[in-house]
N, C-alpha and C positions, 0 to 999 in steps of 0.2 A: 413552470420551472420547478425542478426538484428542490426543497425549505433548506436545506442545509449542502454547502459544498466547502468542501476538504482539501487536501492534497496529502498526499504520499511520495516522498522522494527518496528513491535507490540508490544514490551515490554513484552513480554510476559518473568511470573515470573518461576522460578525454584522450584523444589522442596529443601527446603532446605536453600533457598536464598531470602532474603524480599522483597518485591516491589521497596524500595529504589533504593536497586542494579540492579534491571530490567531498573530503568530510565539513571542511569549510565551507564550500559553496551550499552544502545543504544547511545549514547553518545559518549564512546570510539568508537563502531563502526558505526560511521559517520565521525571519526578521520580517520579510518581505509579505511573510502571506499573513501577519500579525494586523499591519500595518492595511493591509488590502479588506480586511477582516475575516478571513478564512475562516471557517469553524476549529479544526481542528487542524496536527501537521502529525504524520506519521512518519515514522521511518523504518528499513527491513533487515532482514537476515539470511544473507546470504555469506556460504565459506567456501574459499580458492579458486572463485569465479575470476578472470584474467580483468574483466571489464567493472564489476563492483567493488567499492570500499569499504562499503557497510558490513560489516562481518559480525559488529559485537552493536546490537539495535538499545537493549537497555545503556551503555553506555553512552552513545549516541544521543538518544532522547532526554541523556540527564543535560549533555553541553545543550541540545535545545531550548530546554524548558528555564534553563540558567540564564539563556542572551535572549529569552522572551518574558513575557509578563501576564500577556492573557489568554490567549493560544489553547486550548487542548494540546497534550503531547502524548504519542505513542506510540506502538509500532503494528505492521502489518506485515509481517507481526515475526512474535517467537515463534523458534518452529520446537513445540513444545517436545515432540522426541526426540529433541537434540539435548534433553538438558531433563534433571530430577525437578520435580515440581515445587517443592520444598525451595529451592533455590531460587527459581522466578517469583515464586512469590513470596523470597526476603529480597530480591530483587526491587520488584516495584513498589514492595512496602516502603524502603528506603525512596524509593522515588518519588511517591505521594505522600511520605510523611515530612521530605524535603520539597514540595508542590504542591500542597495541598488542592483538591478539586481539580485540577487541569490534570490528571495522568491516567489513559487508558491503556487496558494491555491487549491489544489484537494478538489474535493465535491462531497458528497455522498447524497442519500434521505431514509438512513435508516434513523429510529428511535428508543429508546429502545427497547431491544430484550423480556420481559418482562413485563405483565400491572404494575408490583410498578416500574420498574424503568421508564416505559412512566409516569406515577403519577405523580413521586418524579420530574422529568422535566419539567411537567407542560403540557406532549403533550400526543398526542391520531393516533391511527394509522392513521387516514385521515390524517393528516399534512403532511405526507410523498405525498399526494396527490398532494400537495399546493408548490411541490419543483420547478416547472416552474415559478411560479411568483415567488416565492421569489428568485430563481437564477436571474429573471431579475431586479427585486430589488437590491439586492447584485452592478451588473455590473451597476446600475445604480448612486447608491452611489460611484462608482469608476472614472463614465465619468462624473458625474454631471447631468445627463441626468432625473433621478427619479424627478417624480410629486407629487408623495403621498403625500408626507410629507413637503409643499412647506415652504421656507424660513429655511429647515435643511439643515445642511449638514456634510460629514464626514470628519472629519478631524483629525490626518493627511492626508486621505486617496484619497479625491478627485482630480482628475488630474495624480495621482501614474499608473502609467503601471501593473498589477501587473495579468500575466497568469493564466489564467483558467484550470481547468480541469475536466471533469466531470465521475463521477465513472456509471459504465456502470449496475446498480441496475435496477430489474423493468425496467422502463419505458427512461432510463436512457439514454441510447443513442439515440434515437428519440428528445427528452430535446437538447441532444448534438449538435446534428445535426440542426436542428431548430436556435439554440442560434449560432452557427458559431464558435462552443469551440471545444477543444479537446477532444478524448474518451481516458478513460484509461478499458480495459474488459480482464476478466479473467472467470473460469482458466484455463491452458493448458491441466487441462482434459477431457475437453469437449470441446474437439479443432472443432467439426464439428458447436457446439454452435456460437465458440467461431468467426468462417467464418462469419456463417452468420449472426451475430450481426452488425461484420463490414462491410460485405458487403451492408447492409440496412444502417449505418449509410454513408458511402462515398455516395451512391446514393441518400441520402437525403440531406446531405451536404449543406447550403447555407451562401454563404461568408459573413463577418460580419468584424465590425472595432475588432473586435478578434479575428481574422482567417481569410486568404484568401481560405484557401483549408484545408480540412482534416489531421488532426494528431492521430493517433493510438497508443496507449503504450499497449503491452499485457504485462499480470502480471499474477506469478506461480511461483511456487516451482521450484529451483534447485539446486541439490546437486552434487559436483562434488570432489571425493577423488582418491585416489592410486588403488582402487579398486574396482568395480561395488557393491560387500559387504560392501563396508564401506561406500561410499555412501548412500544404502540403508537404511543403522545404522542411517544416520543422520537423516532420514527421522521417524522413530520411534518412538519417544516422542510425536512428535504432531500427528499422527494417536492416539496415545492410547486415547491422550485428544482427539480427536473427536469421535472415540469411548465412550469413557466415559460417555462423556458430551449427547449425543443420548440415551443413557441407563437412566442416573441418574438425567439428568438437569440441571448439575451445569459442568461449563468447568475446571477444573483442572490444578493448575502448571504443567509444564511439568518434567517429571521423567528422571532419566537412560534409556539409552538404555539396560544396561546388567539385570534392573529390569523389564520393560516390557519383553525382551524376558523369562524370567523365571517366568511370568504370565501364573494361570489358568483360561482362560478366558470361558466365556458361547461362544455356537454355534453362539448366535447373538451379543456376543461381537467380536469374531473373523469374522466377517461377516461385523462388521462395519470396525473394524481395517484394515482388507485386503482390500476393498474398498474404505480405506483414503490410503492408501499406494499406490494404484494404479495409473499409469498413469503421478504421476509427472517426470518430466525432471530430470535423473539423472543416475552417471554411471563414469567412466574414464574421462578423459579431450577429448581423443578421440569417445569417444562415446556420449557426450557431445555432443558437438562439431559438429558431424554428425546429432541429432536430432534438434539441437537450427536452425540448415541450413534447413534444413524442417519445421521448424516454420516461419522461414525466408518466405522460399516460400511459403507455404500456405497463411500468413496472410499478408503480406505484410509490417508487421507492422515497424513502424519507430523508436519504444523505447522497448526495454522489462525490467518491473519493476519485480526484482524478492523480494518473500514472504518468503524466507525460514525460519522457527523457529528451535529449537533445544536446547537439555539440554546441549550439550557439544560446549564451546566456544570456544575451539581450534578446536577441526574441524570445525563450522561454517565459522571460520575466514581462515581458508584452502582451506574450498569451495571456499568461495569468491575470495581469492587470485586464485586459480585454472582457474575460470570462467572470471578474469582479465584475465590470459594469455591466454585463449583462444580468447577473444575479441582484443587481443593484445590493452589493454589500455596503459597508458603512462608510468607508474610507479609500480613495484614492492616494497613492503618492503621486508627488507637484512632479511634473511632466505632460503635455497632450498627449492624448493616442490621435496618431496622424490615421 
Protein backbone atom coordinates (compact mmCIF):
# COMPACT_ATOMS: atom_id res chain seq x y z
CA UNK A 1 0.00 0.00 0.00
CA UNK A 2 1.11 3.48 -0.86
CA UNK A 3 2.43 5.21 3.24
CA UNK A 4 0.50 8.06 2.89
CA UNK A 5 -3.22 8.78 1.46
CA UNK A 6 -4.92 12.24 0.86
CA UNK A 7 -7.91 13.49 -0.74
CA UNK A 8 -8.57 16.43 -2.79
CA UNK A 9 -11.96 17.70 -3.15
CA UNK A 10 -13.30 19.98 -6.28
CA UNK A 11 -16.45 21.29 -5.05
CA UNK A 12 -17.89 20.12 -7.59
CA UNK A 13 -21.83 21.22 -7.66
CA UNK A 14 -24.87 18.80 -7.94
CA UNK A 15 -27.65 18.92 -9.78
CA UNK A 16 -30.27 20.14 -7.89
CA UNK A 17 -28.00 21.60 -5.00
CA UNK A 18 -26.41 25.52 -5.31
CA UNK A 19 -22.87 26.21 -5.11
CA UNK A 20 -23.19 27.28 -1.71
CA UNK A 21 -23.69 23.78 -0.59
CA UNK A 22 -20.82 22.38 -2.98
CA UNK A 23 -18.45 24.68 -0.55
CA UNK A 24 -19.98 23.24 2.53
CA UNK A 25 -20.03 19.77 1.66
CA UNK A 26 -16.28 20.01 1.14
CA UNK A 27 -16.02 21.36 4.37
CA UNK A 28 -17.94 18.64 6.22
CA UNK A 29 -15.76 16.33 4.38
CA UNK A 30 -12.49 17.47 5.46
CA UNK A 31 -14.22 16.91 8.99
CA UNK A 32 -14.72 13.64 7.63
CA UNK A 33 -11.34 12.72 6.39
CA UNK A 34 -9.88 14.34 9.76
CA UNK A 35 -11.56 11.99 11.61
CA UNK A 36 -11.02 8.82 9.15
CA UNK A 37 -7.22 9.97 9.56
CA UNK A 38 -6.38 11.24 6.12
CA UNK A 39 -2.98 12.63 5.65
CA UNK A 40 -3.80 15.70 4.33
CA UNK A 41 -7.16 17.49 2.49
CA UNK A 42 -6.62 19.64 -0.58
CA UNK A 43 -8.74 21.72 -2.36
CA UNK A 44 -8.72 23.60 -6.24
CA UNK A 45 -9.00 26.33 -8.46
CA UNK A 46 -10.94 26.39 -10.99
CA UNK A 47 -13.00 30.09 -12.62
CA UNK A 48 -16.62 30.01 -14.42
CA UNK A 49 -16.69 26.42 -14.73
CA UNK A 50 -20.78 25.75 -14.84
CA UNK A 51 -20.17 22.36 -12.57
CA UNK A 52 -17.36 23.81 -9.89
CA UNK A 53 -17.55 26.05 -6.81
CA UNK A 54 -14.11 26.23 -5.96
CA UNK A 55 -12.94 29.33 -7.65
CA UNK A 56 -10.99 31.15 -4.82
CA UNK A 57 -8.74 27.60 -3.22
CA UNK A 58 -6.84 29.82 -0.55
CA UNK A 59 -9.95 31.07 0.87
CA UNK A 60 -11.48 27.85 0.75
CA UNK A 61 -8.53 26.03 2.59
CA UNK A 62 -8.63 28.85 5.34
CA UNK A 63 -12.79 27.62 6.33
CA UNK A 64 -10.94 24.07 6.11
CA UNK A 65 -8.14 24.32 8.29
CA UNK A 66 -10.57 26.64 10.76
CA UNK A 67 -13.57 23.42 11.26
CA UNK A 68 -10.37 21.09 11.46
CA UNK A 69 -7.67 20.59 13.96
CA UNK A 70 -5.01 18.12 12.67
CA UNK A 71 -5.41 17.60 8.90
CA UNK A 72 -2.87 19.08 6.57
CA UNK A 73 -4.59 21.74 4.43
CA UNK A 74 -4.03 22.92 0.91
CA UNK A 75 -4.66 23.21 -2.50
CA UNK A 76 -4.06 21.38 -5.76
CA UNK A 77 -3.48 23.74 -6.18
CA UNK A 78 -3.03 27.65 -7.30
CA UNK A 79 -2.81 28.00 -10.61
CA UNK A 80 0.08 30.35 -10.12
CA UNK A 81 -0.37 32.31 -13.67
CA UNK A 82 -3.43 33.35 -12.57
CA UNK A 83 -2.17 35.55 -9.94
CA UNK A 84 1.42 37.74 -8.91
CA UNK A 85 3.54 35.59 -6.72
CA UNK A 86 4.05 38.12 -4.17
CA UNK A 87 0.42 37.76 -3.39
CA UNK A 88 0.04 33.82 -2.92
CA UNK A 89 2.69 33.98 -0.85
CA UNK A 90 1.17 36.93 1.58
CA UNK A 91 -1.62 34.56 0.82
CA UNK A 92 -0.45 31.39 2.57
CA UNK A 93 1.81 33.21 4.84
CA UNK A 94 -1.48 34.48 6.54
CA UNK A 95 -2.51 30.94 6.23
CA UNK A 96 0.22 29.14 8.12
CA UNK A 97 0.91 31.85 10.43
CA UNK A 98 -2.89 31.50 11.27
CA UNK A 99 -2.15 27.29 11.04
CA UNK A 100 0.70 26.87 11.86
CA UNK A 101 2.55 23.31 10.39
CA UNK A 102 -0.75 22.00 8.78
CA UNK A 103 -0.69 24.46 5.42
CA UNK A 104 0.66 23.35 1.99
CA UNK A 105 0.52 25.23 -1.07
CA UNK A 106 0.06 22.78 -4.30
CA UNK A 107 0.88 24.76 -7.68
CA UNK A 108 -0.37 24.20 -10.88
CA UNK A 109 0.63 26.37 -14.36
CA UNK A 110 -2.62 26.08 -15.87
CA UNK A 111 -4.51 29.12 -16.79
CA UNK A 112 -8.13 29.81 -17.79
CA UNK A 113 -9.60 27.03 -19.62
CA UNK A 114 -11.17 29.56 -22.03
CA UNK A 115 -10.04 32.99 -24.04
CA UNK A 116 -12.94 35.27 -21.81
CA UNK A 117 -12.06 33.68 -18.84
CA UNK A 118 -8.02 34.10 -19.52
CA UNK A 119 -9.59 38.07 -20.41
CA UNK A 120 -11.52 38.46 -17.48
CA UNK A 121 -7.95 37.36 -15.39
CA UNK A 122 -5.98 39.47 -17.17
CA UNK A 123 -3.64 36.52 -18.66
CA UNK A 124 -2.94 34.97 -21.89
CA UNK A 125 -1.73 31.45 -22.56
CA UNK A 126 2.08 32.29 -22.64
CA UNK A 127 1.93 33.01 -18.78
CA UNK A 128 1.60 29.53 -18.24
CA UNK A 129 5.09 29.74 -19.93
CA UNK A 130 6.36 32.07 -17.30
CA UNK A 131 5.46 29.37 -14.32
CA UNK A 132 9.39 28.60 -13.52
CA UNK A 133 10.19 32.00 -12.70
CA UNK A 134 7.45 32.94 -10.91
CA UNK A 135 7.58 29.55 -8.76
CA UNK A 136 10.97 30.91 -7.91
CA UNK A 137 9.60 34.02 -7.21
CA UNK A 138 6.94 32.61 -5.09
CA UNK A 139 9.88 30.57 -2.96
CA UNK A 140 11.65 33.64 -2.88
CA UNK A 141 9.37 35.76 -1.17
CA UNK A 142 9.11 32.93 1.42
CA UNK A 143 13.09 32.53 2.16
CA UNK A 144 13.71 36.34 1.60
CA UNK A 145 16.04 35.33 -1.03
CA UNK A 146 13.84 37.44 -4.14
CA UNK A 147 15.88 40.56 -5.84
CA UNK A 148 13.25 41.75 -8.06
CA UNK A 149 11.50 43.84 -6.00
CA UNK A 150 14.23 44.98 -3.63
CA UNK A 151 13.38 46.67 -0.20
CA UNK A 152 9.65 44.47 -0.57
CA UNK A 153 8.80 42.14 1.39
CA UNK A 154 6.19 39.44 2.23
CA UNK A 155 4.76 39.69 5.13
CA UNK A 156 3.42 37.66 7.20
CA UNK A 157 5.10 35.34 5.04
CA UNK A 158 8.85 35.59 4.96
CA UNK A 159 10.90 33.13 7.13
CA UNK A 160 7.34 30.79 7.31
CA UNK A 161 8.28 27.03 6.35
CA UNK A 162 5.46 26.64 4.23
CA UNK A 163 5.79 23.19 1.59
CA UNK A 164 5.64 23.10 -1.87
CA UNK A 165 4.21 21.17 -4.37
CA UNK A 166 4.08 21.20 -7.86
CA UNK A 167 1.31 19.92 -10.06
CA UNK A 168 2.82 17.58 -12.73
CA UNK A 169 0.95 19.88 -15.94
CA UNK A 170 3.02 20.46 -19.24
CA UNK A 171 6.19 21.11 -18.41
CA UNK A 172 5.59 20.47 -14.77
CA UNK A 173 7.69 18.00 -13.32
CA UNK A 174 11.02 18.99 -14.92
CA UNK A 175 9.99 22.72 -13.07
CA UNK A 176 9.77 20.20 -10.07
CA UNK A 177 12.69 18.57 -10.30
CA UNK A 178 14.91 21.45 -11.21
CA UNK A 179 13.36 23.61 -8.08
CA UNK A 180 14.06 20.65 -5.57
CA UNK A 181 9.99 20.39 -4.71
CA UNK A 182 7.68 17.87 -4.70
CA UNK A 183 5.72 16.12 -7.74
CA UNK A 184 2.08 15.59 -7.29
CA UNK A 185 1.10 13.45 -11.21
CA UNK A 186 -1.71 11.96 -12.21
CA UNK A 187 -4.05 10.02 -13.47
CA UNK A 188 -3.92 6.44 -12.66
CA UNK A 189 -5.16 5.81 -16.11
CA UNK A 190 -2.42 6.37 -17.86
CA UNK A 191 -0.37 4.63 -15.49
CA UNK A 192 2.45 3.92 -18.13
CA UNK A 193 2.38 7.93 -18.56
CA UNK A 194 2.01 8.25 -15.25
CA UNK A 195 6.05 5.79 -14.85
CA UNK A 196 7.62 7.66 -16.76
CA UNK A 197 6.85 11.17 -15.71
CA UNK A 198 8.23 10.01 -12.49
CA UNK A 199 10.92 8.27 -13.48
CA UNK A 200 12.37 11.45 -15.56
CA UNK A 201 11.42 13.66 -12.48
CA UNK A 202 13.59 11.29 -9.73
CA UNK A 203 16.44 11.13 -12.26
CA UNK A 204 16.36 14.82 -12.62
CA UNK A 205 15.83 15.45 -9.10
CA UNK A 206 18.31 18.16 -7.60
CA UNK A 207 18.43 18.83 -3.74
CA UNK A 208 17.42 22.18 -2.60
CA UNK A 209 16.90 23.99 0.95
CA UNK A 210 13.04 22.40 -0.09
CA UNK A 211 13.78 18.91 -0.54
CA UNK A 212 16.65 16.71 -0.03
CA UNK A 213 15.44 13.91 -2.34
CA UNK A 214 12.26 13.39 -4.22
CA UNK A 215 8.68 13.09 -3.05
CA UNK A 216 5.90 11.55 -5.39
CA UNK A 217 1.97 11.97 -4.60
CA UNK A 218 0.12 10.06 -7.50
CA UNK A 219 -3.56 11.36 -7.75
CA UNK A 220 -6.95 9.51 -9.32
CA UNK A 221 -10.07 8.26 -8.85
CA UNK A 222 -10.99 5.72 -6.31
CA UNK A 223 -14.00 4.21 -5.54
CA UNK A 224 -14.47 1.65 -3.24
CA UNK A 225 -18.12 -0.04 -2.04
CA UNK A 226 -19.87 -3.62 -1.10
CA UNK A 227 -19.67 -4.26 -4.58
CA UNK A 228 -17.60 -3.90 -7.73
CA UNK A 229 -21.30 -2.54 -9.31
CA UNK A 230 -21.77 -0.06 -6.76
CA UNK A 231 -18.53 1.09 -6.93
CA UNK A 232 -18.81 1.66 -10.48
CA UNK A 233 -22.23 3.65 -9.83
CA UNK A 234 -20.02 6.04 -8.09
CA UNK A 235 -17.92 6.57 -10.76
CA UNK A 236 -20.89 7.71 -13.13
CA UNK A 237 -21.85 11.21 -12.60
CA UNK A 238 -18.66 12.59 -13.33
CA UNK A 239 -18.02 10.39 -16.62
CA UNK A 240 -21.31 11.78 -17.93
CA UNK A 241 -19.98 15.41 -17.05
CA UNK A 242 -16.90 14.65 -19.03
CA UNK A 243 -18.77 13.38 -21.63
CA UNK A 244 -20.87 16.17 -21.84
CA UNK A 245 -18.63 18.72 -21.45
CA UNK A 246 -16.34 17.20 -24.88
CA UNK A 247 -19.73 17.19 -26.82
CA UNK A 248 -21.27 20.61 -25.62
CA UNK A 249 -18.42 22.98 -23.99
CA UNK A 250 -19.74 23.64 -20.97
CA UNK A 251 -18.97 20.98 -17.83
CA UNK A 252 -22.08 20.33 -16.10
CA UNK A 253 -23.39 19.69 -12.29
CA UNK A 254 -23.11 16.32 -11.73
CA UNK A 255 -26.39 14.13 -12.07
CA UNK A 256 -27.87 10.83 -10.60
CA UNK A 257 -26.44 7.89 -11.23
CA UNK A 258 -30.10 6.18 -11.84
CA UNK A 259 -30.50 9.20 -14.42
CA UNK A 260 -27.45 8.72 -16.44
CA UNK A 261 -27.92 5.15 -16.62
CA UNK A 262 -31.47 5.68 -18.16
CA UNK A 263 -29.77 8.29 -20.79
CA UNK A 264 -29.99 8.10 -24.56
CA UNK A 265 -26.89 8.85 -25.46
CA UNK A 266 -25.29 9.51 -29.20
CA UNK A 267 -22.60 6.72 -30.41
CA UNK A 268 -19.97 9.62 -29.58
CA UNK A 269 -21.44 10.39 -26.29
CA UNK A 270 -21.28 6.92 -25.17
CA UNK A 271 -17.78 6.70 -26.56
CA UNK A 272 -16.67 9.61 -24.42
CA UNK A 273 -18.58 8.29 -21.29
CA UNK A 274 -17.03 4.66 -21.42
CA UNK A 275 -13.62 6.06 -21.84
CA UNK A 276 -14.03 8.41 -18.72
CA UNK A 277 -15.29 5.38 -17.01
CA UNK A 278 -12.28 3.50 -17.76
CA UNK A 279 -9.48 2.50 -15.95
CA UNK A 280 -10.03 4.41 -12.69
CA UNK A 281 -9.16 2.39 -9.44
CA UNK A 282 -12.21 0.83 -8.10
CA UNK A 283 -14.16 -2.40 -6.98
CA UNK A 284 -14.48 -4.13 -3.37
CA UNK A 285 -12.15 -3.26 -0.44
CA UNK A 286 -10.42 -6.40 -1.70
CA UNK A 287 -9.99 -5.79 -5.10
CA UNK A 288 -9.04 -2.35 -4.11
CA UNK A 289 -6.71 -3.19 -2.19
CA UNK A 290 -4.95 -5.68 -4.60
CA UNK A 291 -4.73 -2.99 -7.39
CA UNK A 292 -3.73 0.16 -5.04
CA UNK A 293 -0.57 -2.71 -4.23
CA UNK A 294 0.28 -2.53 -7.88
CA UNK A 295 0.29 1.15 -7.87
CA UNK A 296 2.42 0.69 -5.05
CA UNK A 297 4.86 -1.12 -6.95
CA UNK A 298 4.92 0.32 -10.00
CA UNK A 299 5.24 3.92 -9.03
CA UNK A 300 6.81 3.92 -6.09
CA UNK A 301 5.01 6.62 -5.04
CA UNK A 302 5.00 7.98 -1.45
CA UNK A 303 1.45 9.68 -1.18
CA UNK A 304 -1.68 8.98 -3.22
CA UNK A 305 -4.08 11.96 -3.52
CA UNK A 306 -7.34 10.61 -4.47
CA UNK A 307 -9.95 12.83 -6.79
CA UNK A 308 -12.99 11.08 -6.48
CA UNK A 309 -16.38 13.34 -7.43
CA UNK A 310 -19.94 12.00 -7.19
CA UNK A 311 -23.67 13.02 -6.83
CA UNK A 312 -24.31 10.71 -4.04
CA UNK A 313 -22.61 11.77 -0.61
CA UNK A 314 -23.22 8.71 1.24
CA UNK A 315 -21.52 6.59 -0.83
CA UNK A 316 -18.64 8.93 -1.44
CA UNK A 317 -18.36 9.22 2.20
CA UNK A 318 -18.43 5.07 2.27
CA UNK A 319 -15.68 4.98 -0.17
CA UNK A 320 -13.69 6.98 1.62
CA UNK A 321 -14.30 5.19 4.97
CA UNK A 322 -13.79 1.76 2.89
CA UNK A 323 -10.32 3.14 1.44
CA UNK A 324 -9.33 4.18 5.33
CA UNK A 325 -9.67 0.57 6.17
CA UNK A 326 -7.88 -0.65 3.66
CA UNK A 327 -4.87 1.79 4.46
CA UNK A 328 -5.55 0.75 7.92
CA UNK A 329 -5.63 4.47 9.07
CA UNK A 330 -6.22 5.46 12.72
CA UNK A 331 -9.78 6.13 13.17
CA UNK A 332 -13.07 5.00 11.91
CA UNK A 333 -16.30 6.96 12.44
CA UNK A 334 -19.12 4.69 14.54
CA UNK A 335 -21.23 3.10 11.71
CA UNK A 336 -20.35 -0.73 10.05
CA UNK A 337 -19.27 -0.96 6.43
CA UNK A 338 -21.99 -3.47 5.31
Amino acid sequence: MIPKLSLLDRSRTREGHPAPEALRDTVDLARTAEELGYHRFWVSEHHSVPGVAGSAPTVLAAAVAGATRRIRVGTGGVMLPNHQPLVVAEQFGVLEALFPGRIDMGLGRSVGFTDGIRRALGRGTGDADRFEEQLAELLGWLDGSQQAHPQVHARPSEGLRIPAYVLATGEGAGIAARAGLPLVVGDLRARDRVVEVIGAYRKEFRASAWGAEPYVVVSGTVAVAATAEEARRILLPEAWSVAYSRTRGSFPPLRPAEEIEALSMTAKERELYEGALAGHVHGTQEQVAAELAEVAALTGADELLVTTSTYDRTALLDSHRRLAAIAGLGRTPAGPLK
